[in-house]
Phi, psi and omega in degrees: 000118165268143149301120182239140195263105157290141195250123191254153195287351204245020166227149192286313183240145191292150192050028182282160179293141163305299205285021212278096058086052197216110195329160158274142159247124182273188189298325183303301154352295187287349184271299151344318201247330178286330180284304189318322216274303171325291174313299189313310219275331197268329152309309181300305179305312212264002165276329170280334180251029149249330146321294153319333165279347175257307151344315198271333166308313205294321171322309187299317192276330176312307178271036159228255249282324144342297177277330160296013182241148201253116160275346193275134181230191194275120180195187188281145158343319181300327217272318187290331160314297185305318201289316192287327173294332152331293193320306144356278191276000167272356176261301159046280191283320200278250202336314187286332182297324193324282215309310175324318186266000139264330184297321186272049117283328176295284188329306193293309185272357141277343174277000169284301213266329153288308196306308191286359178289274194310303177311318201275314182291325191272331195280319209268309187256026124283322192294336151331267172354274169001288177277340157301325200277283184336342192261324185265327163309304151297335161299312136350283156358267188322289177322321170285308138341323183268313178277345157309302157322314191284319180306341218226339170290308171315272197311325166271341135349261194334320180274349199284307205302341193267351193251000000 
């Protein structure tokens, strides 16, 4: 004895579980999943470049306490030229670490602001998405209902007529 599988109008493929749990899927879902990607790589730049801002302090504090600790002791003139041209150059280092630590600062909120960008876009067409999958479950929903109905008008057909 074979089974022969009927294809019911409210299941996508013949012999799947009634009871089965499972989003519909709309056209959106591959646009959704190309933004989630997006929003992932602008989470990523934007970690990274909170990284880079915290490298470029640590750079900064490094070269300040450099530059506050006094090298000059009792030596010759000569000696005291080098500790100042040192010094010299170690506020420098200070001023360039400064500038480092604001650009990756520039840098970090923008890449804050693309991520709330890419996020806002991916957030905005799950809720699309959602209210579509809400929108095909009622329909479902409806349809089923409808096929209960005309089966339970048969069945009561039947018994008027049997009766």
């Amino acid at each position: 004895m074979t089974q022969k599988f009927v294809s019911h109008p409210l299941k996508s493929c013949a012999g799947h579980a009634e009871g089965q749990d499972m989003r519909p899927k709309t056209r959106l879902d591959p646009v959704i999943k190309i933004e989630e990607k997006k929003e992932e790589r602008k989470l990523l730049e934007m970690a990274a470049a909170g990284q880079r801002v915290k490298t470029a302090e640590d750079a900064l504090v490094d070269a300040q306490s450099r530059a506050r600790a006094d090298h000059r002791r009792s030596a010759t003139a000569m000696d005291w030229q080098l500790a100042e041209v040192a010094h010299a150059r170690v506020l420098h280092e200070v001023n360039t670490a400064q500038r480092n630590v604001q650009s990756a600062a520039v840098e970090a909120a923008t890449t804050r602001e693309a991520y709330k960008a890419a996020y806002a876009k991916a957030e905005a067409l799950r809720r699309v998405a959602a209210t579509r999958v809400e929108e095909i479950l009622a329909a479902h929903s409806k349809a089923e209902d409808k096929v209960l109905d005309e089966i339970g008008t048969v069945q009561f057909t039947a018994r008027i007529r049997a009766a």
